[in-house]
N, C-alpha and C positions, 0 to 999 in steps of 0.2 A: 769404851767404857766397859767394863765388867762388874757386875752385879752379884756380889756375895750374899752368900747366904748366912753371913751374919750380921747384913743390913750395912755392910761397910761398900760405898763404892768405889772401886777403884778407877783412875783416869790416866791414862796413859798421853804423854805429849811430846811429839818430835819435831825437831827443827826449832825454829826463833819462834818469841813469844815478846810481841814487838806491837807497834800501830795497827799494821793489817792482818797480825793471826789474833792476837788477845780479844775480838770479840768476837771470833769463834771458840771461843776457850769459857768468855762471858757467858755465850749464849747456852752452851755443853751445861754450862752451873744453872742455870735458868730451867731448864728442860728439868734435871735433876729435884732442884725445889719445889716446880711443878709440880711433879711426882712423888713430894715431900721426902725426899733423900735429903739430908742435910748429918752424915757422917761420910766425909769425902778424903779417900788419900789420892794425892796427885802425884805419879810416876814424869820424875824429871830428867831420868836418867837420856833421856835424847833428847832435851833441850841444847841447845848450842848458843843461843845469845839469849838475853832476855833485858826491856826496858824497862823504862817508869810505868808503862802504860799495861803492862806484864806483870809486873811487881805490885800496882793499883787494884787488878783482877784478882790477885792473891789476897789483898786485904781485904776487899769486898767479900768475896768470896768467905774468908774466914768468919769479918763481922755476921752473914747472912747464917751461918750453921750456928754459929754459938748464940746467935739468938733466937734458934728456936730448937735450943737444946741439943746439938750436935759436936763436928768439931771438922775442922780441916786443917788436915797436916801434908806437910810436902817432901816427898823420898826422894835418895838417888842423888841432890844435885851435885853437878860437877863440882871442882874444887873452886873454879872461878864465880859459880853460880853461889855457893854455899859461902863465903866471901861474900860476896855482894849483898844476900840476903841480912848475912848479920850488918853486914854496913851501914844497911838505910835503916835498919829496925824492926825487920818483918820477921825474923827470926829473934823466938821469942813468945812474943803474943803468938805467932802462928808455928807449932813446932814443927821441926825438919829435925827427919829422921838419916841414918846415912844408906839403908837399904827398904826397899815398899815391906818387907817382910819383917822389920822394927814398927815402921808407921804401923804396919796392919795391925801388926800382935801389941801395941802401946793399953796399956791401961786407960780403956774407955773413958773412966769416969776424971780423968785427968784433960784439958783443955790441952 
């Protein structure tokens, strides 16, 4: 995780985001809120697979900033990844950018 100084956190993820990584990914968002960070871009650029149970963390994840005034966007994902997301519908409500330096520089005030 990298901690901007413009209140935007960034999170960086590699390898699959599956059954037994996604609630280390859950718990990353939890630690964050905690600490009331709730404007989050998540670098996907080194994911490699990703399930329901992955894709589930990202909605949560999104519902939990945009309700207490934030926003979580997701950069980087591969072509298979970015595919996928628009398939099931999570792209969209949750915007995906195609580089972290679009998600960063994105107009805040925009979900």
């Amino acid at each position: 995780m990298t901690n901007r100084g413009d209140d935007i956190v960034l999170v960086s993820v590699h390898g699959p985001i599956d059954l037994s990584t996604a609630p280390q990914l859950r718990d990353a968002m939890h630690t964050l809120f905690d600490a009331g960070r709730n404007r989050i871009v998540i670098d996907l650029a080194g994911v490699d697979f990703c399930d329901s149970v992955g894709l589930g963390t990202f909605a949560y994840g999104h519902n939990h900033c945009v309700a207490n005034g934030g926003f979580l966007r997701l950069a980087a994902p591969s072509r298979f990844l970015a595919g996928l997301l628009h398939t099931v519908g999570i792209a969209g409500p949750v915007p995906v950018h195609d580089t972290v330096g679009s998600a960063l520089n994105a107009d805040p005030t925009t979900v």
